[in-house]
N, C-alpha and C positions, 0 to 999 in steps of 0.2 A: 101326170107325166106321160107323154107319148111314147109308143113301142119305138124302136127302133127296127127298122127293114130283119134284121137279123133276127128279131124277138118273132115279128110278125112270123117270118119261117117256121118256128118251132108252136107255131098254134095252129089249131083249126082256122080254117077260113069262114066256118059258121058261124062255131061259139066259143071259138078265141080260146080256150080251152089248148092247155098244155097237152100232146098225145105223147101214148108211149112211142118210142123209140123202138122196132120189131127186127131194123135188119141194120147195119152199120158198115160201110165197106170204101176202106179207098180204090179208088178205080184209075189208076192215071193221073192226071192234073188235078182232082175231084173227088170227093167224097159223096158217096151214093147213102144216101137216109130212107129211109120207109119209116111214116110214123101212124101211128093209128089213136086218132081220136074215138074214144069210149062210144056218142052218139053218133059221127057219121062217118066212121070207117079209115080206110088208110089213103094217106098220098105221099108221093115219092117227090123229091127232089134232089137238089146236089147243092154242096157246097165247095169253096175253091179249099184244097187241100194247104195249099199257103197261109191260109188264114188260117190251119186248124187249131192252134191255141186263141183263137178269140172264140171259136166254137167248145168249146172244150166244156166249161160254165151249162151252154144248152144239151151238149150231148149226157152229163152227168144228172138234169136233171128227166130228159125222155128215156134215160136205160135204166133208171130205177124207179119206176113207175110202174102202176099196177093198169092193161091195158081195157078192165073191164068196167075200174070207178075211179082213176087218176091218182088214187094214193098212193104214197111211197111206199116201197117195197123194199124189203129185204132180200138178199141174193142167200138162195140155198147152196148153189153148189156154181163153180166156173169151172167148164171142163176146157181143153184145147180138144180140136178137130182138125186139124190140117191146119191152114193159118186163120182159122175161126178160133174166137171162145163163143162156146155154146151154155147162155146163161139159163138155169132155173130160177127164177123168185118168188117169193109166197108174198102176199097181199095178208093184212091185218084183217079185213072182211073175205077174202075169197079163197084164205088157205092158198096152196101149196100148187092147184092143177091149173096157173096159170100154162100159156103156150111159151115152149123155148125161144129164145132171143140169141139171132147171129151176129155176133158182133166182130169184127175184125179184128184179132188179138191183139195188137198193135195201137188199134185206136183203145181196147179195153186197156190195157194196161197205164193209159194214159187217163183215163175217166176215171178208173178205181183205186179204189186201196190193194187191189192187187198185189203191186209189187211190195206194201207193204205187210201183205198177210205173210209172202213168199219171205220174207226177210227176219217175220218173226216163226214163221217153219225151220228156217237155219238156223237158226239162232235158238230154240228149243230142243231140235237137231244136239245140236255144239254141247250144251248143257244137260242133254240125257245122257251125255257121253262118259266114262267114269273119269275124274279130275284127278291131277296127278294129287300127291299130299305134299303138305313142306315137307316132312321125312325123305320123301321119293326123290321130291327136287334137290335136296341140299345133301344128300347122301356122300357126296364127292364134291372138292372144292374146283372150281371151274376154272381158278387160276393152275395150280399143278394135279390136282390129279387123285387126291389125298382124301382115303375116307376120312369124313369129317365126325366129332364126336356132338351128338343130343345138344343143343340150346347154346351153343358156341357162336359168339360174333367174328370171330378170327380163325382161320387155319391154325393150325398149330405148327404145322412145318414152314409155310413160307409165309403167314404172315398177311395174307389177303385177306378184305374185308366180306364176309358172306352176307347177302345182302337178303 
């Protein structure tokens, strides 16, 4: 099957070779790439910002990329920087001292599971939090007012159903 112009962008022009992904930034109409193949180095181009969900697929797989043997990578840590995320990732053969990766927070958030890390941080948040008890909740009936007695399905003054 033949690349598609779009695939072709995201290889080397040598050895066709996936590079990593080193700097990521929309710029105006445009999205600015640097990507650096393993054997011959880096090259810049742009892609149109309008299309950037059909980019999206290549961008996810040159930012987790390891930029010294091509393999995927793990992300150690996404920090923000101004409106940069500035990524670490360890490589299975080269550890942890790959070089940081700038990625434009906006396009990362869009590449990663980011906002899904961010959602299950709140959400661990939420649940470290102390929970109220049935006791706590059902202490007074919500209809009048009425402390309620231990394992009662009804108020006992007006009659509401405690749910």
């Amino acid at each position: 099957m033949a690349q598609s112009e779009d695939d072709k962008n995201f290889c080397c022009p040598k050895c066709g070779k996936i590079g990593t992904i080193t700097f990521l930034k929309a710029n105006g109409d445009k999205i600015m790439v640097k990507q650096k193949c393993s054997q011959h180095g880096i090259k810049s181009f742009k892609v149109p910002l309008l299309q950037k969900d059909s980019f999206i697929p290549h961008f996810r797989k040159g930012v987790f990329r390891c930029p010294e043997c091509g393999q995927n990578t793990i992300v150690e840590s996404a920090k923000m920087s101004g409106p940069w995320m500035i990524v670490k990732s360890a490589c299975p053969t080269h550890g942890n001292n790959l070089p940081e990766q700038r990625i434009w927070s906006t396009l990362y958030v869009d590449i990663s599971n980011y906002t899904d890390i961010f959602k299950k941080e709140i959400s661990k948040k939420q649940t470290d939090q102390p929970q109220p008890t049935l006791s706590d909740e059902k202490k007074f009936c919500p209809n009048c007012g009425t402390p309620l007695k231990e394992g009662g399905e009804f108020c006992d003054t007006c009659g509401a159903k405690i749910v």
